[in-house]
C-alpha positions as CSV (number, residue, x, y, z in Angstrom):
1,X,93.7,26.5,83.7
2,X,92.7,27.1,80.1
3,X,89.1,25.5,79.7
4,X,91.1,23.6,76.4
5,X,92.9,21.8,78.9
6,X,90.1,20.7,81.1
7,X,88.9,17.1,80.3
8,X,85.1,17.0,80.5
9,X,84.8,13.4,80.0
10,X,82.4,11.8,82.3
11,X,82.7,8.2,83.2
12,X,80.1,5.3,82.6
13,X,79.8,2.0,84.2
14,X,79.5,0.0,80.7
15,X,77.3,0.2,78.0
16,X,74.2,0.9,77.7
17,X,71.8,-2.2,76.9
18,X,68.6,-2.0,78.4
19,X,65.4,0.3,77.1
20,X,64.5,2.6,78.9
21,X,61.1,2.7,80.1
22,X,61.3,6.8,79.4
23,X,61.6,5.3,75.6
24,X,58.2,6.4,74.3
25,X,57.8,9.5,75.4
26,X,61.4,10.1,74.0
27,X,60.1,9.3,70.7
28,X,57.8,11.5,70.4
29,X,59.9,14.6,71.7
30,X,60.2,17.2,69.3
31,X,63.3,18.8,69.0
32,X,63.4,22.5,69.4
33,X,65.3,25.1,71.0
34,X,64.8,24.0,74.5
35,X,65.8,20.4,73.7
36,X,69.4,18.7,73.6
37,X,69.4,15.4,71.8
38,X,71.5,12.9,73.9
39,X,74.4,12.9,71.6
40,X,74.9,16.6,71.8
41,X,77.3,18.4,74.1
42,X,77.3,22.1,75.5
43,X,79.5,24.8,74.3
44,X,82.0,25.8,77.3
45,X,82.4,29.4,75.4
46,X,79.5,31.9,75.0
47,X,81.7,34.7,73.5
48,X,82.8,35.4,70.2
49,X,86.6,36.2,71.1
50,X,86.4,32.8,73.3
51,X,86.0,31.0,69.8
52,X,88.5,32.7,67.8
53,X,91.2,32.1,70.7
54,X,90.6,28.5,69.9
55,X,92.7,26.3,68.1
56,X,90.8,25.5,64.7
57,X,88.3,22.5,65.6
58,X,88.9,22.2,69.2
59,X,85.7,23.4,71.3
60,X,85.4,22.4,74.6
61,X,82.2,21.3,75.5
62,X,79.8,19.5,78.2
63,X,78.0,16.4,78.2
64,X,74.3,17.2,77.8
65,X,71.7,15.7,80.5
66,X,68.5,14.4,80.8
67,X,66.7,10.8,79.7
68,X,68.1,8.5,77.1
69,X,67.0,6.1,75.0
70,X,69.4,2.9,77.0
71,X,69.8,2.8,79.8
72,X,72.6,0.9,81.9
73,X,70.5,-0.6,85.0
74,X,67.5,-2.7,84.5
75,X,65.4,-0.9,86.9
76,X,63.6,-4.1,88.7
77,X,66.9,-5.4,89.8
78,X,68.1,-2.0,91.0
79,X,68.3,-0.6,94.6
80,X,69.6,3.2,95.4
81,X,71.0,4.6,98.2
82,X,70.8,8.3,98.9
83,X,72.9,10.3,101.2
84,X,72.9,14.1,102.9
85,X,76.0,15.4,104.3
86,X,77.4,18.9,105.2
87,X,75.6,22.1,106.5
88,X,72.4,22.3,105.8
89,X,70.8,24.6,102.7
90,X,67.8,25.5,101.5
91,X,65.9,22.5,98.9
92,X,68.1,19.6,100.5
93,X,64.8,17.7,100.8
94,X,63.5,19.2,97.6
95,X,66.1,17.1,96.2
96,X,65.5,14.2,98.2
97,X,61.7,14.2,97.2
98,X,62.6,14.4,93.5
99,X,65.1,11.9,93.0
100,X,62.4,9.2,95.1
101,X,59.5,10.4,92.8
102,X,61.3,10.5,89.4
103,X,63.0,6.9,90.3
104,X,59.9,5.2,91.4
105,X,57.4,6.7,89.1
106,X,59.0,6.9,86.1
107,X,61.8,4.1,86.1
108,X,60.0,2.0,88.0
109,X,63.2,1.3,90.9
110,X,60.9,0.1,94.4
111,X,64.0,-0.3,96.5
112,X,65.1,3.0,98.0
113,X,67.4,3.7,100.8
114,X,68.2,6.8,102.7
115,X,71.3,6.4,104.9
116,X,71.0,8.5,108.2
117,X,73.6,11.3,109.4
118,X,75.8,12.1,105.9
119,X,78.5,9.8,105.8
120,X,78.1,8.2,109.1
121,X,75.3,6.4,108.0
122,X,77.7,3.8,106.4
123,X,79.8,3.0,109.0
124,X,78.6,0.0,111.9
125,X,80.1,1.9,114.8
126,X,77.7,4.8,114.7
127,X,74.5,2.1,115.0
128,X,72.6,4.7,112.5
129,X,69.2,2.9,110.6
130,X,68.7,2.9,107.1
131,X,65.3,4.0,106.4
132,X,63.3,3.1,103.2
133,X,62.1,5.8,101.2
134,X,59.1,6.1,99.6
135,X,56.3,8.4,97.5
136,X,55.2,8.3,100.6
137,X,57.9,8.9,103.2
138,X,58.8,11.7,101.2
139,X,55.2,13.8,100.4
140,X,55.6,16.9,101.8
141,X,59.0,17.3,103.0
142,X,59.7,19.9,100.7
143,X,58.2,22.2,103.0
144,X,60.4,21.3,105.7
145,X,64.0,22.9,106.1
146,X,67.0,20.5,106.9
147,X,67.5,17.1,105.7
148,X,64.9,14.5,106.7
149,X,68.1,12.4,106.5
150,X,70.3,14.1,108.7
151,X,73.7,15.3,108.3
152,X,77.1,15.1,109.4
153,X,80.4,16.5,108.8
154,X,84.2,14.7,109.0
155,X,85.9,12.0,106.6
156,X,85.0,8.5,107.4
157,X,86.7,5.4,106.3
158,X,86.1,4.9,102.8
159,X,86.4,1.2,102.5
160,X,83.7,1.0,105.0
161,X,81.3,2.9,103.0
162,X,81.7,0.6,99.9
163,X,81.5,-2.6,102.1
164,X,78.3,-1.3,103.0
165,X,77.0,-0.6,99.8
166,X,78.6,-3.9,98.3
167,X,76.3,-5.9,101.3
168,X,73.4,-3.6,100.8
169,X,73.4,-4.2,97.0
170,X,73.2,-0.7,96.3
171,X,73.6,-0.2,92.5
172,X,73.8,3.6,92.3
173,X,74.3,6.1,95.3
174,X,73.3,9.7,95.4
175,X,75.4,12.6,97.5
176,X,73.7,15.4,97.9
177,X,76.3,17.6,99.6
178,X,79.1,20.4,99.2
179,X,82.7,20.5,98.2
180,X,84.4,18.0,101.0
181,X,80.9,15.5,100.6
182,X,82.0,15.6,96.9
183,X,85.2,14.5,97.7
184,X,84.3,11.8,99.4
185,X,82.2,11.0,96.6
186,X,85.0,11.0,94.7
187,X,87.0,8.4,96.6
188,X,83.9,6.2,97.2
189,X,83.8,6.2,93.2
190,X,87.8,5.2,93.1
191,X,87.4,2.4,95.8
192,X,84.5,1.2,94.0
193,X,86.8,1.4,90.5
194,X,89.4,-0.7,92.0
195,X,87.3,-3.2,93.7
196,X,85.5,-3.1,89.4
197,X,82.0,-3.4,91.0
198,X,79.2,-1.9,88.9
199,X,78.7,1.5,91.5
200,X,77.6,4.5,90.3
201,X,78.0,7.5,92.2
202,X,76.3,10.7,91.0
203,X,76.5,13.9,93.2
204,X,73.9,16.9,93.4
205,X,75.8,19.5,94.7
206,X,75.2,21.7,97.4
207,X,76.4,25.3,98.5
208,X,74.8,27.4,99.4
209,X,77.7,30.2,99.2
210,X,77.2,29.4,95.1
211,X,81.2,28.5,95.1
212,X,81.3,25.3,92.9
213,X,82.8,26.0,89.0
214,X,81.1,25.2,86.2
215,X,78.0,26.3,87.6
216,X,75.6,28.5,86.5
217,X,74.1,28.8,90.3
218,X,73.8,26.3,93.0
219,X,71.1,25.1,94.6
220,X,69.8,27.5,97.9
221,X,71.7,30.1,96.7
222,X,68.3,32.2,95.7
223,X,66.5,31.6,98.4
224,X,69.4,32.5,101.2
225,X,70.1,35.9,99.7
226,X,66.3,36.5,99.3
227,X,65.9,35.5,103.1
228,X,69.3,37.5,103.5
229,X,67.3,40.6,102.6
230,X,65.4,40.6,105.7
231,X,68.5,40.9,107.7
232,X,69.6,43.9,105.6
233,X,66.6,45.5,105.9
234,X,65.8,45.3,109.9
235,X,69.7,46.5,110.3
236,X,68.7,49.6,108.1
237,X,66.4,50.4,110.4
238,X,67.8,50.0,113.5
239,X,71.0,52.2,112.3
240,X,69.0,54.7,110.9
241,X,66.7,55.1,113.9
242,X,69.6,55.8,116.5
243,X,72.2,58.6,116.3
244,X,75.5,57.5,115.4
245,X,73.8,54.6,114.1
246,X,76.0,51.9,112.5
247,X,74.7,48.2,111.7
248,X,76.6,45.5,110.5
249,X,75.5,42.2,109.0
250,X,77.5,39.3,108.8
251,X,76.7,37.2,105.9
252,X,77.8,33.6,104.8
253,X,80.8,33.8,102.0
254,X,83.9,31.8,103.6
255,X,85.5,32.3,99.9
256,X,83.1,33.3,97.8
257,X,80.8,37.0,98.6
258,X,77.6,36.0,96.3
259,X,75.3,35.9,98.9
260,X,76.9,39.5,100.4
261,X,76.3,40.6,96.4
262,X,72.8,39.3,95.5
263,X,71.2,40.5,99.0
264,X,73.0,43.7,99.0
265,X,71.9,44.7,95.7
266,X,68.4,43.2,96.2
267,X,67.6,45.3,99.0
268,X,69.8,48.0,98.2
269,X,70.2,49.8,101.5
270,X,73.9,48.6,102.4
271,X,76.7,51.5,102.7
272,X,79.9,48.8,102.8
273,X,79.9,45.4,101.1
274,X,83.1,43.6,102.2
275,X,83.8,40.4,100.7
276,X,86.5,38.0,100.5
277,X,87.8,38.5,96.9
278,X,88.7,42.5,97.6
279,X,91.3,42.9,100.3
280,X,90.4,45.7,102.4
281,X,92.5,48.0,105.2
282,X,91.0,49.4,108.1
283,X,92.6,52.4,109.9
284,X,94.9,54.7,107.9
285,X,93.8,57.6,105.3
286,X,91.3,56.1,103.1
287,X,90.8,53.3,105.2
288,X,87.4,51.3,106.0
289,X,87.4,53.1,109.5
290,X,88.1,56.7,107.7
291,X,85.3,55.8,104.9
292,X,82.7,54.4,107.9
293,X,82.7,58.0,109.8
294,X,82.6,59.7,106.8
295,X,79.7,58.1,105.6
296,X,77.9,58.2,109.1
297,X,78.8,61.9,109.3
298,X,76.9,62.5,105.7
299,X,73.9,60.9,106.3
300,X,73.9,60.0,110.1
301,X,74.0,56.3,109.6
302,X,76.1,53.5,108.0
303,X,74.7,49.7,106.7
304,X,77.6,47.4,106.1
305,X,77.2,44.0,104.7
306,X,80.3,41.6,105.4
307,X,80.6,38.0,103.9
308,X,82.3,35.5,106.9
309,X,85.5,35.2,104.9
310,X,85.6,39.0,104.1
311,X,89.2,40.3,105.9
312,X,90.7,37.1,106.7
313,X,94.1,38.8,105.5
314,X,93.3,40.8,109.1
315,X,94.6,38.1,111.2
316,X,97.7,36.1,112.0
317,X,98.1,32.0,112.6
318,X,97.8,33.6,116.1
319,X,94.5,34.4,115.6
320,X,93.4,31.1,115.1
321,X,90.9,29.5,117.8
322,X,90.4,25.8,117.8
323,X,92.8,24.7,115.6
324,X,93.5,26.2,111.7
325,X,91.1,23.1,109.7
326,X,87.4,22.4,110.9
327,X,86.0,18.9,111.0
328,X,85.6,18.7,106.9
329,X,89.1,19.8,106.7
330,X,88.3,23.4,105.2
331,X,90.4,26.3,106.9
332,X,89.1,27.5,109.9
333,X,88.0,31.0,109.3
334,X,88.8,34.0,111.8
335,X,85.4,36.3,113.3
336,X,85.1,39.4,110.7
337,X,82.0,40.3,112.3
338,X,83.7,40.5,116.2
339,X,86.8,42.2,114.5
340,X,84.4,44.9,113.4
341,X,82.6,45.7,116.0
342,X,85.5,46.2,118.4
343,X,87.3,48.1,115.7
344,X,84.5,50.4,114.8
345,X,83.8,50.8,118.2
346,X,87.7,51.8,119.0
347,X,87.2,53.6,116.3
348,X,84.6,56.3,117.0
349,X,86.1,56.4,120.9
350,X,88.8,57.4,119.3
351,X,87.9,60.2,117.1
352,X,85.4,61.8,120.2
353,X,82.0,60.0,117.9
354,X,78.8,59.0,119.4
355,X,78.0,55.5,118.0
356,X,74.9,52.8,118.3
357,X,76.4,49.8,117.1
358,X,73.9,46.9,116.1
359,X,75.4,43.6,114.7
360,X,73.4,40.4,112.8
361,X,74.2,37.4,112.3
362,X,71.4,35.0,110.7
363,X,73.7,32.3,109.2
364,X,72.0,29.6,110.8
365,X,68.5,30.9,110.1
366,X,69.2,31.6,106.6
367,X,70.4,28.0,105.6
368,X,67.7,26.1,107.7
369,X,64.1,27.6,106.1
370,X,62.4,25.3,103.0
371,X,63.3,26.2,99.8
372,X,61.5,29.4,98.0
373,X,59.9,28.9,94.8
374,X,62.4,29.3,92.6
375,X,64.9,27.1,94.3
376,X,62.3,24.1,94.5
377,X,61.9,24.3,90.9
378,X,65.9,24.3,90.3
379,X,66.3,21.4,93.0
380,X,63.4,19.1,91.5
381,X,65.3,19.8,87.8
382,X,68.3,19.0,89.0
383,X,67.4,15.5,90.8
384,X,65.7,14.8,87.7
385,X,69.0,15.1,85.7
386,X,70.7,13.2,88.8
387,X,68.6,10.1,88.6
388,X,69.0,9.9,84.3
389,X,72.7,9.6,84.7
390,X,72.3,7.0,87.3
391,X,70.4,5.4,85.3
392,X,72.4,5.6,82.5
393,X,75.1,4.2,84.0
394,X,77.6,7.6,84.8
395,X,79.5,7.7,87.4
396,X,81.9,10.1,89.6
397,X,79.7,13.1,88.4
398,X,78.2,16.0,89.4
399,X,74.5,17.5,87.7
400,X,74.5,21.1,87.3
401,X,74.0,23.9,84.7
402,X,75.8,25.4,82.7
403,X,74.9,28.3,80.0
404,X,71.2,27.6,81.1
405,X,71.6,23.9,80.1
406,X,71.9,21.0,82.5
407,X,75.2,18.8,81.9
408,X,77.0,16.4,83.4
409,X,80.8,17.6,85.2
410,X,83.2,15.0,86.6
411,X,83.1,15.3,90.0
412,X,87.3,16.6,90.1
413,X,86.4,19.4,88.0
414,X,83.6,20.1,90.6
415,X,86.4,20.4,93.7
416,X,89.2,21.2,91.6
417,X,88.9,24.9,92.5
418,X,86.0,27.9,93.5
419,X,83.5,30.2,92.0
420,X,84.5,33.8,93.4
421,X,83.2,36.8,92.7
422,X,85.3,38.3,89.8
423,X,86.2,42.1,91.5
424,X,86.8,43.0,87.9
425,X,83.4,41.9,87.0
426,X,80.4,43.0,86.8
427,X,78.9,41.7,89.4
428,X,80.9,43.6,91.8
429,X,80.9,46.6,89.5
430,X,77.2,46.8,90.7
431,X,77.7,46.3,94.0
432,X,80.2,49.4,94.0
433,X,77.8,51.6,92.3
434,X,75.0,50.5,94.3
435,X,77.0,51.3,97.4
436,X,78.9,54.3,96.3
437,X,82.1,52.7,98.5
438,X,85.3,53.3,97.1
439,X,87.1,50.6,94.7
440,X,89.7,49.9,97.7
441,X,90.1,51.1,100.8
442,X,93.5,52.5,101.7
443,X,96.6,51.7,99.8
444,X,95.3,49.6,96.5
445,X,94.7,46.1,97.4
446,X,96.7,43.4,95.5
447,X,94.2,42.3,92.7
448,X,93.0,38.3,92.8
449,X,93.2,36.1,89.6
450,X,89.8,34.9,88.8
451,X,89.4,31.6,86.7
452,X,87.7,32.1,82.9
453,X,85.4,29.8,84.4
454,X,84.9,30.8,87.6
455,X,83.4,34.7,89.3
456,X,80.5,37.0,87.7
């Protein structure tokens, strides 16, 4: 979809009356190069030919975040509900700990709620507390990995969840979560819209495979391909210290191969990245399998790096174990990392090879440690943003950032479609000359259309 045709309007609960208590320090701001007044928008395009494709005066653009001047809730009479759902990611309680500090210290809101166990929380069958959250409930859970409010995954009735906010008096919830949590954002936002009740639901999202558009990077991402590295670089040594040696590492990706990308190239050591945006064919001339002994025979071992959606195009409907849709309703992905190992095992019994297969898989480890540096930083930035457009009054939106700025997106636009690595890009450019692996393996794989918006 042409960004032209993508409506970046955000929606607000009314307008804006009362003064924000972030009033005076906003008066004395400067404005500079680092600062966007709050009637300025974001540029979608950074390119020059991007502009002149245009039609004369249309630029899309992004509404800007941060504090403004009115606000839509008068904090004393406002209570917040906050809400974790999903897999778990790196700075989920970063986020957490921010949007309780910013809301209590600087807007002055005493009344906040954390609902236990995603969207379960909501619903009187499951018997789950609501616990209050406070400065000090939440000091020093931002060294802790997981959610302090637990998680869970699968839909939930959605006219439950509002009933429960609409006894609770909740003015303004908070989902912190990934593409299906966002959803159901979404449809908590359109219940509340017909039911005209003065809700606002304002997402942080969270993926830690760095798939959501409009993006410039999600939250996690940094710190699970730096912990990613580790992985990469034990398998390097294990292959390299046994003849025949061959490691594989399985990687999270189910659509998008960022993580595979960024650790690869951070550690440098992989032979074979294999990701879900570039089809690949094993046996044949040219083939993975071919390329694999080749490479062993040159330097006596191999390092490959697979994402977990990386070769899906492998398997048939008949393939599929427990069903083709997971609790959350995403597609039930196939085992890349068991399809290697017995292929590449076949493989070199076949053609007479000795081989010392090691496989890793630290999926789970990866998206359960605390944040790094870098990712706490983003996370606390980004519930700061969250808790101004609550207050505000927006509603059925998403914070992120965008071109290095931090804006507001409509939730739809958010779930309408994925980040994927661009194989024409640059990004994967690098990867290829990092890795020296051919462009394709075997016949040339079908090429994948990559949204403007969307791939690096």
């Amino acid at each position: 979809m042409p960004a032209g045709d993508i409506d970046f309007t955000v929606q607000t609960l009314g307008k804006r009356t009362v003064t924000s208590p972030l009033a005076p320090l906003l008066e004395a701001r400067r404005t500079s190069a680092h600062t966007v007044e709050e009637g300025d928008r974001i540029l979608f395009d950074d390119t020059l030919s991007s502009f002149e494709r245009r039609e004369e005066g249309h630029l899309p653009s992004l509404e800007a975040a941060g504090p403004r001047q009115k606000i839509f809730f008068d904090p004393s009479k406002t209570r917040v509900g906050i809400v974790t759902c999903g897999g778990l990611c790196p700075g989920i309680n970063n986020v957490i700990r921010a949007l309780v500090s910013e809301l209590t210290t600087h807007y002055g809101v005493r009344r906040i709620h954390g609902f236990r166990s995603g969207y379960q929380g909501f619903i009187p069958e499951y018997g789950h507390d609501v616990v209050d959250l406070t400065l000090e409930s939440v000091d020093g859970i931002a060294a802790q990995g997981g959610t302090i409010l637990g998680s869970s995954r699968g839909q939930q009735d959605i006219g439950q969840v509002v009933d429960c906010l609409e006894r609770m008096g909740i003015s303004t919830l908070f989902v912190i979560g990934g593409d299906g949590s966002m959803r159901g954002a979404q449809a908590i936002a359109a219940e509340v819209g017909r039911r005209d009740r003065p809700i606002g639901v304002v997402g942080v999202p969270k993926t830690i495979d760095n798939d959501i558009p409009f993006l410039d990077q999600s939250f996690g991402f940094q710190t699970a391909f730096s912990e990613a590295t580790r992985s990469i670089r034990s398998a390097k040594v294990e292959a390299r210290s046994a003849p025949g040696g061959v490691s594989v590492v399985k990687l999270m990706g189910r659509h998008s191969g960022f993580i595979a990308c960024y650790a690869a190239l951070a550690q440098n050591d992989a032979d074979f990245v294999l990701i879900p945006e570039v089809p690949f064919v094993l046996d044949g001339p040219g083939g993975f399998l071919e390329c694999l002994r080749r490479r062993v025979d040159t330097q006596g071992h191999a390092l490959v790096v697979a994402a977990e959606g990386a070769g899906q195009e492998l398997f048939t409907e008949a393939d599929a174990e427990g069903g083709l849709v997971d609790a959350s309703g995403n597609k039930r992905l196939q085992d890349v990392g068991r399809l290697l190992r017995q292929k590449i095992t076949e493989d070199f019994a076949a053609h007479g090879r000795e081989l010392n297969l090691r496989y890793i898989d630290p999926s789970y480890v990866i998206r359960s440690v605390p944040a790094n540096p870098y990712d706490s930083v983003y996370c606390t930035r980004l519930a700061h943003a969250a808790v101004h457009a609550a207050m505000a009054g927006r509603t059925n939106m998403v914070v992120g950032r965008w071109r290095r700025r931090f804006v507001h997106i409509p939730i739809e636009l958010a779930v309408g479609t994925r980040n994927r690595v661009d194989p024409n890009g640059d990004l994967w450019w690098s990867v290829l000359e990092a890795t020296g692996q051919p462009v394709s393996f075997g016949e040339e794989s079908e090429s994948i259309e990559v949204p403007a918006f969307g791939g690096q």
